[in-house]
Biopython code that builds the backbone (N, CA, C, O; Angstrom):
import numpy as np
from Bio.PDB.StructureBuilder import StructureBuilder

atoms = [
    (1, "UNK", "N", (-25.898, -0.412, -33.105)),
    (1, "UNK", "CA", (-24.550, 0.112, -33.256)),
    (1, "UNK", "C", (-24.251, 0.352, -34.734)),
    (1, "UNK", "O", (-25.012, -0.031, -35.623)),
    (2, "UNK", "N", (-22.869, 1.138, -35.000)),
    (2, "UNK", "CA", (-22.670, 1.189, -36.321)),
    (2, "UNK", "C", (-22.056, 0.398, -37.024)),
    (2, "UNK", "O", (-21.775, 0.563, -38.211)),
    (3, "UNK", "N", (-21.748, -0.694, -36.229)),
    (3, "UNK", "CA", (-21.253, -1.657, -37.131)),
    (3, "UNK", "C", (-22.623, -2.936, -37.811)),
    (3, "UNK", "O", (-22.486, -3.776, -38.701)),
    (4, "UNK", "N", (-23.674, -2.661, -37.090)),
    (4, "UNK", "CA", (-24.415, -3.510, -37.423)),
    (4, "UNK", "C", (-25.519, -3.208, -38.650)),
    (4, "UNK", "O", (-26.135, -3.942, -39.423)),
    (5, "UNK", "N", (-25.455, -1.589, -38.416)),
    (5, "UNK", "CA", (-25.713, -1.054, -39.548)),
    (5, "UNK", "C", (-24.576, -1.407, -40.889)),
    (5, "UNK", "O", (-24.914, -2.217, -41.752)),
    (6, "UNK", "N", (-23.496, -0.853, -40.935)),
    (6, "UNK", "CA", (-22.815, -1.441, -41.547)),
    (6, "UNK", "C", (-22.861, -2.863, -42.103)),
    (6, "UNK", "O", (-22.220, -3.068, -43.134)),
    (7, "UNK", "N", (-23.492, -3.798, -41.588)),
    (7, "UNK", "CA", (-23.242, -5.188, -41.911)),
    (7, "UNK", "C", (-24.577, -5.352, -42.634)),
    (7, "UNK", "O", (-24.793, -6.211, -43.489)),
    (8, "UNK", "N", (-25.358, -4.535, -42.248)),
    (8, "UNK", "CA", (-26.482, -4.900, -42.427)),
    (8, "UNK", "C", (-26.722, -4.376, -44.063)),
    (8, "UNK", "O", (-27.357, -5.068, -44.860)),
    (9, "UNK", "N", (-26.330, -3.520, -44.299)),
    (9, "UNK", "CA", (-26.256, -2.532, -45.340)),
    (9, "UNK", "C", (-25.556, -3.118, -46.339)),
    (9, "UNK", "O", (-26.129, -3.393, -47.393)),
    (10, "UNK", "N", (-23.906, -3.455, -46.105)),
    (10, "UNK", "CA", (-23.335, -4.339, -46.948)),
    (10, "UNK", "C", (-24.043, -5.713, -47.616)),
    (10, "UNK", "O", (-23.821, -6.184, -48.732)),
    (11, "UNK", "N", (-25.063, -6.258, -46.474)),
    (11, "UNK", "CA", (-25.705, -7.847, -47.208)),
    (11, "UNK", "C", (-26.341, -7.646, -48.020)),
    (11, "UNK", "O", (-26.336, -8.327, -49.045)),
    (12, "UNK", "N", (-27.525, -6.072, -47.714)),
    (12, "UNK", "CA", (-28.406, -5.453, -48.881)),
    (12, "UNK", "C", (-27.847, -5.553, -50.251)),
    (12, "UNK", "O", (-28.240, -6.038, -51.312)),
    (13, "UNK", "N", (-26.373, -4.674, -49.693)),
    (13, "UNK", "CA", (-26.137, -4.322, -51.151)),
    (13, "UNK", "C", (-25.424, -5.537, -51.832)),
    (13, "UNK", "O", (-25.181, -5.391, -53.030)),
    (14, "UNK", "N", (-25.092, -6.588, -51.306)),
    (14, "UNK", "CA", (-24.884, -7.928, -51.857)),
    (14, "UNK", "C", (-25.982, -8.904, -52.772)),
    (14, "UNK", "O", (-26.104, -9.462, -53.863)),
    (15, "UNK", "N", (-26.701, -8.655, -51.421)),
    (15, "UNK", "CA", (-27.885, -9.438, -52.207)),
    (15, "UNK", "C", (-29.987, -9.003, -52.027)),
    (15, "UNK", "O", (-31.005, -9.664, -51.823)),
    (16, "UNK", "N", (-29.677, -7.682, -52.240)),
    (16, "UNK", "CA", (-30.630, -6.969, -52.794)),
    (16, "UNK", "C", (-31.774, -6.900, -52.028)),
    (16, "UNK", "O", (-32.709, -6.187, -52.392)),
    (17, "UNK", "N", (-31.846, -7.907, -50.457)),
    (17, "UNK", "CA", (-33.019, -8.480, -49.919)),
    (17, "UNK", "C", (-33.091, -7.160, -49.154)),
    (17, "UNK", "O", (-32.048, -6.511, -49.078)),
    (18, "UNK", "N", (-34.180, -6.693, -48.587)),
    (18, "UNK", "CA", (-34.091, -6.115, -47.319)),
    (18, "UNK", "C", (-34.543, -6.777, -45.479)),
    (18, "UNK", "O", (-35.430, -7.586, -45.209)),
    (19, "UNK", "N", (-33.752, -6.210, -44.675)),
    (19, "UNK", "CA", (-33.868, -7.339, -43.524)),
    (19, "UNK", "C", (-35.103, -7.019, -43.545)),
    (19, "UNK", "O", (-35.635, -6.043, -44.074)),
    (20, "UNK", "N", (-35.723, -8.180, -42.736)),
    (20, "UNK", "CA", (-36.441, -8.295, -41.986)),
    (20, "UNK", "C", (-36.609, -7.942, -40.486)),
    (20, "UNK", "O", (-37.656, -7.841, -39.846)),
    (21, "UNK", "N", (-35.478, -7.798, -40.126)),
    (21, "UNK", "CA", (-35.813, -7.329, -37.975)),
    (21, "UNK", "C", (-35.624, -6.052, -38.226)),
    (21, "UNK", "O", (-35.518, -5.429, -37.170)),
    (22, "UNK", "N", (-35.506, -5.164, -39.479)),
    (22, "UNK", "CA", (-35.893, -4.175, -39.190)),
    (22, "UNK", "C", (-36.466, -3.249, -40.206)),
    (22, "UNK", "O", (-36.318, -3.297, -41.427)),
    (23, "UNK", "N", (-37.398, -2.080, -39.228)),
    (23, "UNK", "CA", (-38.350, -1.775, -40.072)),
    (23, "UNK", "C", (-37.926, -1.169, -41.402)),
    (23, "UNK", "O", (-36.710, -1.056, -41.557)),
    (24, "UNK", "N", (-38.562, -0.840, -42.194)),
    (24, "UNK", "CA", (-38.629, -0.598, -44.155)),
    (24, "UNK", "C", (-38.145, 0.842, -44.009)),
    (24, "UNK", "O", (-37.320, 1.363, -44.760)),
    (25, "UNK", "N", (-38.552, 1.251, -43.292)),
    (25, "UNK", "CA", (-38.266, 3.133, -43.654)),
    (25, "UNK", "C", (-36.813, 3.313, -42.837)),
    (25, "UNK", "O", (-36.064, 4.233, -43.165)),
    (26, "UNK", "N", (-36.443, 2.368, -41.732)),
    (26, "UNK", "CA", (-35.245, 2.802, -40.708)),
    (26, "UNK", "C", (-34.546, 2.333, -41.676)),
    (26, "UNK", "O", (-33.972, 3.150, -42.397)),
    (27, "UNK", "N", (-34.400, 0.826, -41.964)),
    (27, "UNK", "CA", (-33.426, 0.559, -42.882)),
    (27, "UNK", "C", (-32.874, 1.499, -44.411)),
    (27, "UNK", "O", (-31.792, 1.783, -44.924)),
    (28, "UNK", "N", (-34.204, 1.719, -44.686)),
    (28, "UNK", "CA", (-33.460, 2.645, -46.250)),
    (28, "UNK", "C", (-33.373, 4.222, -45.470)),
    (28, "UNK", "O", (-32.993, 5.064, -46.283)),
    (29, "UNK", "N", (-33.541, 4.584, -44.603)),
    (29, "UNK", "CA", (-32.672, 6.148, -44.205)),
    (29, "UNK", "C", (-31.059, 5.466, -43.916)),
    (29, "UNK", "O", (-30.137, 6.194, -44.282)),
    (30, "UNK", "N", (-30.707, 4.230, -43.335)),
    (30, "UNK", "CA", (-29.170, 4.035, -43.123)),
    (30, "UNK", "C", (-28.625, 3.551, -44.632)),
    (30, "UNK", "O", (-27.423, 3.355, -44.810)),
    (31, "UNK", "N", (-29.674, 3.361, -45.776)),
    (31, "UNK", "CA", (-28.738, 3.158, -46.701)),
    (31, "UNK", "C", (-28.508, 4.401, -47.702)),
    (31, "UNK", "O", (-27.692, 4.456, -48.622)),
    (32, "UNK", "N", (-29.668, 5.639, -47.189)),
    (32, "UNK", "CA", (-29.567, 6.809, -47.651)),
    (32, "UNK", "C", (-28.483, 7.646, -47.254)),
    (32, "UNK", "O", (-28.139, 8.648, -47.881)),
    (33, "UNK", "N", (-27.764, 7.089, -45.858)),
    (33, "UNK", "CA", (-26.675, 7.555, -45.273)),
    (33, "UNK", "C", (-25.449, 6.426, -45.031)),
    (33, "UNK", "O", (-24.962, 6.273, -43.911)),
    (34, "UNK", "N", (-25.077, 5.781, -46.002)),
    (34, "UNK", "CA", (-24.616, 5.104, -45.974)),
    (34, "UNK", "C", (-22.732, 5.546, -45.817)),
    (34, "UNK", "O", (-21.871, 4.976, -45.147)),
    (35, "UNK", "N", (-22.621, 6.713, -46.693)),
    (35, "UNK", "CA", (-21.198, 6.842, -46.456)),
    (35, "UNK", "C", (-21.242, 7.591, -45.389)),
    (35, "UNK", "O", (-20.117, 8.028, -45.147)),
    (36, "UNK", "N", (-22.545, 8.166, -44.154)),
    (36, "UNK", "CA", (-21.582, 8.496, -43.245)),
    (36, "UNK", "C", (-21.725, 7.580, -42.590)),
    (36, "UNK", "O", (-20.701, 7.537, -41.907)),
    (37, "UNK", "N", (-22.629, 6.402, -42.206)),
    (37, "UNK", "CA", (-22.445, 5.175, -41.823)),
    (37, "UNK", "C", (-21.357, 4.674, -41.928)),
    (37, "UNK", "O", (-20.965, 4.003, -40.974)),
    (38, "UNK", "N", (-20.702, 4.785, -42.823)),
    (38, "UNK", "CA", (-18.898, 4.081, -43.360)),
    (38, "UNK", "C", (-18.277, 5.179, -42.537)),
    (38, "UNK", "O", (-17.704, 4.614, -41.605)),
    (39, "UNK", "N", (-18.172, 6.056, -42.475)),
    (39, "UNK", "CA", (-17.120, 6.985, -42.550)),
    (39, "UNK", "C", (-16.701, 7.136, -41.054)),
    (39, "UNK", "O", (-15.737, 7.778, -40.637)),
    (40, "UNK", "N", (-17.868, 6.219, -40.117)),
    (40, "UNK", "CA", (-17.961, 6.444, -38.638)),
    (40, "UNK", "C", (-16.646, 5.376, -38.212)),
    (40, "UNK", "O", (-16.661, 4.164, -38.426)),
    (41, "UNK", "N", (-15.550, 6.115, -37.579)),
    (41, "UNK", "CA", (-14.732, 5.326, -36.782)),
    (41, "UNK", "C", (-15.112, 4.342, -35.618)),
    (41, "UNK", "O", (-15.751, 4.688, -34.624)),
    (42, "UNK", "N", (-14.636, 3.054, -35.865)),
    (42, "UNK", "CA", (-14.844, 1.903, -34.924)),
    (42, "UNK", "C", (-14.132, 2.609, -33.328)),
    (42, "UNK", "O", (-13.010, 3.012, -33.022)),
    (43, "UNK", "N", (-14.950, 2.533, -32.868)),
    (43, "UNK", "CA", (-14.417, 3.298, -31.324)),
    (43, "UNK", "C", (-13.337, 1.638, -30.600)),
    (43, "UNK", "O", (-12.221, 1.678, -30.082)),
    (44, "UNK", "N", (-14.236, 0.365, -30.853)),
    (44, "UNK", "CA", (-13.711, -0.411, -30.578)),
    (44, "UNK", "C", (-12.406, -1.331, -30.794)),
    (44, "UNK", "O", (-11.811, -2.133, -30.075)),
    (45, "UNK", "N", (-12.244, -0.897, -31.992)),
    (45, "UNK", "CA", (-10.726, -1.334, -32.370)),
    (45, "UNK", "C", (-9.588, -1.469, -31.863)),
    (45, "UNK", "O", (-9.309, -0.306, -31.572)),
    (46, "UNK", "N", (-8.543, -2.236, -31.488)),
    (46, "UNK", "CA", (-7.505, -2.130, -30.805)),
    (46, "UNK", "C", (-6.660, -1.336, -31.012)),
    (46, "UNK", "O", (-5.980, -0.953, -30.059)),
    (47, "UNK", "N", (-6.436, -0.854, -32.255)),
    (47, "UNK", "CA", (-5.326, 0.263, -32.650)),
    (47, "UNK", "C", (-5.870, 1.397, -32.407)),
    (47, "UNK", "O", (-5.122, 2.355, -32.602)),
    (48, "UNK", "N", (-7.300, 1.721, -31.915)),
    (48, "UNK", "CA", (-7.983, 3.135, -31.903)),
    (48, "UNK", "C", (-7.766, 3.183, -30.548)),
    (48, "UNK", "O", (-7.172, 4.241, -30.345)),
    (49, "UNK", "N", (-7.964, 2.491, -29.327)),
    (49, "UNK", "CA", (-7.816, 2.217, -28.276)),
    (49, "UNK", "C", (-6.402, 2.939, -27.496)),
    (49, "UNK", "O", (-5.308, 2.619, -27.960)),
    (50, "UNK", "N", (-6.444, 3.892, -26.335)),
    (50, "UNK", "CA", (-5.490, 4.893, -25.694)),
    (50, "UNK", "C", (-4.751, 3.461, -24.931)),
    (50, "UNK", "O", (-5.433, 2.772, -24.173)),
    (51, "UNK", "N", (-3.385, 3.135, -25.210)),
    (51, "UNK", "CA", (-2.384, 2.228, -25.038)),
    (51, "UNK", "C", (-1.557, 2.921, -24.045)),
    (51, "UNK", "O", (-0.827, 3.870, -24.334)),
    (52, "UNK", "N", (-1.734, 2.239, -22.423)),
    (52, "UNK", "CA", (-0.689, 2.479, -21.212)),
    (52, "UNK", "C", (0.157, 2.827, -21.753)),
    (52, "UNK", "O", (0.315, 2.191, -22.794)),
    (53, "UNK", "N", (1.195, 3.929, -21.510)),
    (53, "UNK", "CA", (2.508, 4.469, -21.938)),
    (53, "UNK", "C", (3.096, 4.392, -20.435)),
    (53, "UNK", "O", (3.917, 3.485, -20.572)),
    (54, "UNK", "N", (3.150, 4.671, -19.493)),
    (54, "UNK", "CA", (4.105, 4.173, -18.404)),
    (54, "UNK", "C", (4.118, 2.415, -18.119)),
    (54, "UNK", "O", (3.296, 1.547, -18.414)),
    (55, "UNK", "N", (5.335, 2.361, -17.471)),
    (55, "UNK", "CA", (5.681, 0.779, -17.460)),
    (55, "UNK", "C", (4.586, 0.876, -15.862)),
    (55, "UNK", "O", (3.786, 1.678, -15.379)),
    (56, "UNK", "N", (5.204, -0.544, -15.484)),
    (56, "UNK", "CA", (4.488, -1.106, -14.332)),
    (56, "UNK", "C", (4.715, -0.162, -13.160)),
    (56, "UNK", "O", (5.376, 0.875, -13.203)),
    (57, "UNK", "N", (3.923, -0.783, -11.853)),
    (57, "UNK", "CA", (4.294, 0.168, -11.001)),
    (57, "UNK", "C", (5.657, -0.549, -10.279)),
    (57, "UNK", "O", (6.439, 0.061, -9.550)),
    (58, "UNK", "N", (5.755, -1.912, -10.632)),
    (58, "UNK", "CA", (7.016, -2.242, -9.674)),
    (58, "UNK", "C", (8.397, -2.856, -10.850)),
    (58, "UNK", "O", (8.936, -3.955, -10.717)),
    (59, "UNK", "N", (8.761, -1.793, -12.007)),
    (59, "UNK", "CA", (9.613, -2.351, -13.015)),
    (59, "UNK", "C", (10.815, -2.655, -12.352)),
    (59, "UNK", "O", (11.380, -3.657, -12.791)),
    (60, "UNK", "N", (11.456, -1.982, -11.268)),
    (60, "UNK", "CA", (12.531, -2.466, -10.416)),
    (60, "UNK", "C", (12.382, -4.297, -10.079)),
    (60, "UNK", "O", (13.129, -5.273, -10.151)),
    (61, "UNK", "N", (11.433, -4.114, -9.819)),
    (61, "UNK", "CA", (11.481, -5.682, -9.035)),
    (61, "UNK", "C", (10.683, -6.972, -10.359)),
    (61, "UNK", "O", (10.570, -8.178, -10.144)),
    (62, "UNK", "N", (10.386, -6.484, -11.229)),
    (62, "UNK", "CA", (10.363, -7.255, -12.279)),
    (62, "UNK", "C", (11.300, -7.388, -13.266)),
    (62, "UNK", "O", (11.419, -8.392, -13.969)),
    (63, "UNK", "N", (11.976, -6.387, -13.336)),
    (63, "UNK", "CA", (13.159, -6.791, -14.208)),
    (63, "UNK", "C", (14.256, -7.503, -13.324)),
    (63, "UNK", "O", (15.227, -7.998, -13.896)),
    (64, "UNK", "N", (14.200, -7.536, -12.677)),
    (64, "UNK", "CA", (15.120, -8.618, -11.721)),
    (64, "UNK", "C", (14.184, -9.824, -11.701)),
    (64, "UNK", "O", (14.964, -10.716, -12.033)),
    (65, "UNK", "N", (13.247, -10.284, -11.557)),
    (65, "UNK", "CA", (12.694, -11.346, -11.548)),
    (65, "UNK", "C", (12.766, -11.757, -12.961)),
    (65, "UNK", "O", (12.881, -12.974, -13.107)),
    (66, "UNK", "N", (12.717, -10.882, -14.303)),
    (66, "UNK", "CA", (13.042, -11.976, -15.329)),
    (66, "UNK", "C", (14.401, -12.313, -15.809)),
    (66, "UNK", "O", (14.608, -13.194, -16.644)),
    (67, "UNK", "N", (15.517, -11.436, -15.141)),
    (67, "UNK", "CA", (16.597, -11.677, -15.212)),
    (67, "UNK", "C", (16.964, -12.794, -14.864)),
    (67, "UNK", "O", (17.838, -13.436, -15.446)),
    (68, "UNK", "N", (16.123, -13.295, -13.524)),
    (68, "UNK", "CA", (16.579, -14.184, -12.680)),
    (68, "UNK", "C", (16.018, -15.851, -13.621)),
    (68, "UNK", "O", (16.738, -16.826, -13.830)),
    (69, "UNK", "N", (14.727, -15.701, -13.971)),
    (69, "UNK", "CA", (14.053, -16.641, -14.842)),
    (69, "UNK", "C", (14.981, -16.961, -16.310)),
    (69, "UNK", "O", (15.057, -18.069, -16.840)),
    (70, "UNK", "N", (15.725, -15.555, -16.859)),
    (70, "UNK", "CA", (16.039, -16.064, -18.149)),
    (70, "UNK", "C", (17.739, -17.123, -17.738)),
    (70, "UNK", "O", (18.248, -18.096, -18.295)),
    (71, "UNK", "N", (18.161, -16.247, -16.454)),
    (71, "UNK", "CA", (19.053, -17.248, -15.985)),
    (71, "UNK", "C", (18.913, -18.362, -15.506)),
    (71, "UNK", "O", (19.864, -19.111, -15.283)),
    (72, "UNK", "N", (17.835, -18.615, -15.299)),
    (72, "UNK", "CA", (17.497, -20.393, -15.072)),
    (72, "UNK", "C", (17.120, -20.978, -16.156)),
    (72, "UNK", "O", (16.955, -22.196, -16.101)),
    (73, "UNK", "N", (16.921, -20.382, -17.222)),
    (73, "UNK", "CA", (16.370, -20.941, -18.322)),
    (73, "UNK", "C", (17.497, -21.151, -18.922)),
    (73, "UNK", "O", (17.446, -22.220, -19.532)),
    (74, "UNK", "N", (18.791, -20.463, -19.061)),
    (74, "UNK", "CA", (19.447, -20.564, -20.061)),
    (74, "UNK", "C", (20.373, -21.948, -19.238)),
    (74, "UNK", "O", (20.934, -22.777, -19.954)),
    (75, "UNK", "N", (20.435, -22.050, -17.832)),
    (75, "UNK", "CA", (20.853, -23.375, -17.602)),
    (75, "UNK", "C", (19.886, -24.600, -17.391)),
    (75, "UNK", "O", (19.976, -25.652, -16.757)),
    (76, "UNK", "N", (19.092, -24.126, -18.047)),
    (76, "UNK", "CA", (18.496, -25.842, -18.089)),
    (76, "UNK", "C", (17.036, -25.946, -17.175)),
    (76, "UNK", "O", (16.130, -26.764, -17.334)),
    (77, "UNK", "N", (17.115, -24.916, -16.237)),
    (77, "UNK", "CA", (16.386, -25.318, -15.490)),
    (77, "UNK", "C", (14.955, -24.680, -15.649)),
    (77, "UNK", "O", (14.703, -23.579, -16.138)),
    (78, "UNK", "N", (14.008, -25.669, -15.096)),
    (78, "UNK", "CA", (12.574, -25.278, -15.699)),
    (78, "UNK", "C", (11.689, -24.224, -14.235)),
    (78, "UNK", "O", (11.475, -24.542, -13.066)),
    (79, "UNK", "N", (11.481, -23.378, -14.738)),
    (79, "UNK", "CA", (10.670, -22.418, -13.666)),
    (79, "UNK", "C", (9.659, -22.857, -13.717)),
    (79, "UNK", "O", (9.301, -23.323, -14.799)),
    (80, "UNK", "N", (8.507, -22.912, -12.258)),
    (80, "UNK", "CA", (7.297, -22.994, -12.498)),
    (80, "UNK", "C", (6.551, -21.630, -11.939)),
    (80, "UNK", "O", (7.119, -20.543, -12.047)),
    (81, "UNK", "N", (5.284, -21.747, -11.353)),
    (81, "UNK", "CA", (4.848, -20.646, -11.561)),
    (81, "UNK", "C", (5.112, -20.576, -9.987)),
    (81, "UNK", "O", (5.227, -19.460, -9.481)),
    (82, "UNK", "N", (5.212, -21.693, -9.209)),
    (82, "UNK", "CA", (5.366, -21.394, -7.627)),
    (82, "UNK", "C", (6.804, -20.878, -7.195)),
    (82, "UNK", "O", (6.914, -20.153, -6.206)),
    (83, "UNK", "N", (8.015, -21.298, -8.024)),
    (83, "UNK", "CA", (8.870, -20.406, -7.839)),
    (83, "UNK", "C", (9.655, -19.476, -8.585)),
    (83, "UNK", "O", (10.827, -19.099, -8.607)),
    (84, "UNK", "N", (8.459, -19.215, -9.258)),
    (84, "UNK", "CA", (8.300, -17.797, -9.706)),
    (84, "UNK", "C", (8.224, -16.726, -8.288)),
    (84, "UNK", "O", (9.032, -15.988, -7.724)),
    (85, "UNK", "N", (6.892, -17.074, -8.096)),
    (85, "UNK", "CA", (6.588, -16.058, -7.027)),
    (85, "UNK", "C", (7.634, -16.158, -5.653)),
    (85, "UNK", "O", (8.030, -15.129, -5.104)),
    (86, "UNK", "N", (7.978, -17.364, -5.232)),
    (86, "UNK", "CA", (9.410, -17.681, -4.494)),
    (86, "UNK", "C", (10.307, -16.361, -4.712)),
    (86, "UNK", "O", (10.252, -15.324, -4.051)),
    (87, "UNK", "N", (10.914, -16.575, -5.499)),
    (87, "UNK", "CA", (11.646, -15.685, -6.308)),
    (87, "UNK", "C", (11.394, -14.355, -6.008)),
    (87, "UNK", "O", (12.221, -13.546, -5.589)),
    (88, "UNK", "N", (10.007, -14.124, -6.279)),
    (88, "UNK", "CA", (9.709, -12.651, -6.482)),
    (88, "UNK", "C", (9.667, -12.058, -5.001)),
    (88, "UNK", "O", (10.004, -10.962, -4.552)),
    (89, "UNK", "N", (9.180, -13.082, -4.474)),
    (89, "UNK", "CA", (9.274, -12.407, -2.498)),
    (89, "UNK", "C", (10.660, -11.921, -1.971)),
    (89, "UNK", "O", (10.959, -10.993, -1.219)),
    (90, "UNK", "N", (11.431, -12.894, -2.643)),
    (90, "UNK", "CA", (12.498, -13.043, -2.093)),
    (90, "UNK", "C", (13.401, -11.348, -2.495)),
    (90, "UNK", "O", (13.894, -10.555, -1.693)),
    (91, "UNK", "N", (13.334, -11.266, -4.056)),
    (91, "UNK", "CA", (13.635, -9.866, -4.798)),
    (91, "UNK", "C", (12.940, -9.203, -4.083)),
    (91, "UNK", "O", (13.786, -8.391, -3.708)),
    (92, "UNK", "N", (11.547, -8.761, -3.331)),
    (92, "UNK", "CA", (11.176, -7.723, -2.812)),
    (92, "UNK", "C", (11.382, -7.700, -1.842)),
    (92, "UNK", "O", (10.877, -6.650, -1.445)),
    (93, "UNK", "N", (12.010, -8.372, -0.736)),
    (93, "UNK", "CA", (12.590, -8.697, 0.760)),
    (93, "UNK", "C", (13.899, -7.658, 0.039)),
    (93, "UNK", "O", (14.049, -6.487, 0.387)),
    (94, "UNK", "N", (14.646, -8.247, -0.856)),
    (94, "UNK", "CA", (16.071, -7.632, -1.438)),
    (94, "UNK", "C", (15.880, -5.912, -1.154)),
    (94, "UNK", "O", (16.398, -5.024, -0.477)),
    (95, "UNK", "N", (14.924, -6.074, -2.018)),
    (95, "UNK", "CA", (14.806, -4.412, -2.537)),
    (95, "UNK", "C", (14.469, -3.429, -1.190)),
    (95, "UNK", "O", (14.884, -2.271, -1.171)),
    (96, "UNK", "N", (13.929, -3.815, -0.422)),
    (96, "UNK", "CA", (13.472, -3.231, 0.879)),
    (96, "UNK", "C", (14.495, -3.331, 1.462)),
    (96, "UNK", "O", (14.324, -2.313, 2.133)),
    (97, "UNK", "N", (15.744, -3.810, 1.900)),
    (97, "UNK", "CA", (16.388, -3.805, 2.758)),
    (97, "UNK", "C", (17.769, -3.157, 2.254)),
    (97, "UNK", "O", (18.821, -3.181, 2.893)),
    (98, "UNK", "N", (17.536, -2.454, 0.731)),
    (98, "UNK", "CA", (18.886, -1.793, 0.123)),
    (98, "UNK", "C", (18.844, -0.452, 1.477)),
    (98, "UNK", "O", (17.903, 0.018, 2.117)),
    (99, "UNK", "N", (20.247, -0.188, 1.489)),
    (99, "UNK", "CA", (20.472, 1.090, 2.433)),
    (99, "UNK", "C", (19.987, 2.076, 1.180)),
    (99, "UNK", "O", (19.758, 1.888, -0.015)),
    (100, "UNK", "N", (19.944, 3.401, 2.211)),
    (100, "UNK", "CA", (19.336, 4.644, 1.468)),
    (100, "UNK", "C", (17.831, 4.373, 0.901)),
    (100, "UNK", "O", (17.411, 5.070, -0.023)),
    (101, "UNK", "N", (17.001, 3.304, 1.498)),
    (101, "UNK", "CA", (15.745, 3.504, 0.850)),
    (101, "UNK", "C", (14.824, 4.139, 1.629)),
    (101, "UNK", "O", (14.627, 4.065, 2.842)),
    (102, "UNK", "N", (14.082, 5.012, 0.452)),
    (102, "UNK", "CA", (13.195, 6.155, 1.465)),
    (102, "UNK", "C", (11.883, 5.662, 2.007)),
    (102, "UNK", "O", (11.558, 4.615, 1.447)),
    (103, "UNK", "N", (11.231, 5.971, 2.692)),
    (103, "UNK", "CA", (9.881, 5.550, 3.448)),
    (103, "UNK", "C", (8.515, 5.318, 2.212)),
    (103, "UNK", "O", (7.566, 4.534, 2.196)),
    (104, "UNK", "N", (9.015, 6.519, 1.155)),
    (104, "UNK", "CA", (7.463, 6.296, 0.176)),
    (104, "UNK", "C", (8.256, 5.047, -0.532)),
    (104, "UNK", "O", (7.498, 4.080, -0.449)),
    (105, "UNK", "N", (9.443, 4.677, -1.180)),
    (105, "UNK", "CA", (9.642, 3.126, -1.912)),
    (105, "UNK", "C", (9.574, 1.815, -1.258)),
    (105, "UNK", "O", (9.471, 0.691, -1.750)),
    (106, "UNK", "N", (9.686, 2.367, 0.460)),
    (106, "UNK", "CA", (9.691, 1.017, 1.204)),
    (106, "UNK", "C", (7.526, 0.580, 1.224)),
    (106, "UNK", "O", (6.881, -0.466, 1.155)),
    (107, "UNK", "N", (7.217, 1.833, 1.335)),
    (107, "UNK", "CA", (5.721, 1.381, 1.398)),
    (107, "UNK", "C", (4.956, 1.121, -0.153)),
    (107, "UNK", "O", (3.850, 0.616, -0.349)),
    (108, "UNK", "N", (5.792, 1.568, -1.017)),
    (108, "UNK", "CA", (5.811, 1.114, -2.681)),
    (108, "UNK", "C", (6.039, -1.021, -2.483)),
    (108, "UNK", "O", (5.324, -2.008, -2.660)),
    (109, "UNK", "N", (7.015, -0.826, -2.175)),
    (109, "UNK", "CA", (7.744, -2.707, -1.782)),
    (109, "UNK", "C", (6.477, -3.386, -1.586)),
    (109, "UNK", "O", (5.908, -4.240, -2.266)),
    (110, "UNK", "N", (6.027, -2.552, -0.014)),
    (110, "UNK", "CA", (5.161, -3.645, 0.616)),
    (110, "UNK", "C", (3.644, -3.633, 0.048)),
    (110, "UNK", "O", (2.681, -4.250, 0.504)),
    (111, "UNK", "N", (3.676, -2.989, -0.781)),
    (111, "UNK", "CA", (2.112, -2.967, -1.782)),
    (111, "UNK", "C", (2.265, -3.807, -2.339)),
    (111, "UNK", "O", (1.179, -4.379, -2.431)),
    (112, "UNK", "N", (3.603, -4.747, -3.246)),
    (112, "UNK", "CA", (3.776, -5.879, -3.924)),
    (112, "UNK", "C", (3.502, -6.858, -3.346)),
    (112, "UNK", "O", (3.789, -7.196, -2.198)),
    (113, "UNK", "N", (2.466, -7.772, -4.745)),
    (113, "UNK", "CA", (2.366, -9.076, -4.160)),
    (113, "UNK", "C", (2.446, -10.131, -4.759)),
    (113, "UNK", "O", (1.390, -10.425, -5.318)),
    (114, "UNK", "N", (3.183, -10.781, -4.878)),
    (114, "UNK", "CA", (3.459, -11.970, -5.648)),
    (114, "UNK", "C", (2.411, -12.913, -6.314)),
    (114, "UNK", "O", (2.487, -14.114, -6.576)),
    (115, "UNK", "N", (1.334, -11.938, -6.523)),
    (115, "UNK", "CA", (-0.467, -13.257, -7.051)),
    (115, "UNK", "C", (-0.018, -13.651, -8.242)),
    (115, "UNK", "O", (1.141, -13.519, -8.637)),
    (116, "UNK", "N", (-0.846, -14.100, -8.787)),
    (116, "UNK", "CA", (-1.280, -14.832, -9.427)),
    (116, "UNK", "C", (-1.345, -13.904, -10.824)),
    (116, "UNK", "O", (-2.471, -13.423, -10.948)),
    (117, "UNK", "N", (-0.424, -13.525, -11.914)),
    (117, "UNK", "CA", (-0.561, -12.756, -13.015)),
    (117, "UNK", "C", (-0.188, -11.439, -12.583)),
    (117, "UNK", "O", (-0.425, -10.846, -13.636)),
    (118, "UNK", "N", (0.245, -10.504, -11.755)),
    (118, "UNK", "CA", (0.734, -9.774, -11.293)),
    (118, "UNK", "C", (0.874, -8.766, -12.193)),
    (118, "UNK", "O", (1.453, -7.728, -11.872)),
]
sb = StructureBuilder()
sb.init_structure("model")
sb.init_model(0)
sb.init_chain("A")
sb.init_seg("    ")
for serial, (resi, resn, name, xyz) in enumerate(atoms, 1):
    if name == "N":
        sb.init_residue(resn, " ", resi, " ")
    sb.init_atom(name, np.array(xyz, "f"), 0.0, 1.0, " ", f" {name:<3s}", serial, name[0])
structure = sb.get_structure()
């Protein structure tokens, strides 16, 4: 990879040795190309990385579930993770049974499932 070139190249030029795991002529063509070796973007990086831009598929029924959590929190009371999901069944029982809901949000509802990290 190019980062290992990179690393590898930088120790050279630190401390003058050349590696050993690799061969004499491969190594000095990557230090003959060294700035485009540098110049190669980390594909792996987190900030280079294409970042979800739509929210969840069920933001209706999660923003009511942390509404409901920050209101137990702010009285005292400690949520765990089992009624968390309590909670969350209960909000998607809610949401399914509003009048005017159409057939594709009611089969949206019942795709929700209260696991484990959701």
């Amino acid at each position: 990879s190019f980062r290992f070139k990179q690393n590898a190249i930088k120790k050279y030029l630190r401390t003058k040795k050349l590696p050993t795991n690799i061969p004499r002529s491969t190594f000095l063509g990557w230090v003959q190309n060294k700035t485009r070796i540098f110049a190669i973007k980390d594909e792996n990086k987190k900030e280079n990385r294409r970042q979800r831009q739509s929210g969840g598929q069920f933001t209706e029924i999660e923003l009511k579930i942390y509404q409901w959590f920050e209101d137990q929190r702010k009285s005292g009371n400690i949520v765990n993770q089992a009624a968390l999901k309590l909670h969350a069944k209960r909000i998607k029982e809610e949401c399914k049974q509003l009048e005017g809901i159409s057939l594709q949000q009611s089969n949206k509802f019942n795709s929700f499932r209260a696991s484990n990290g959701w």
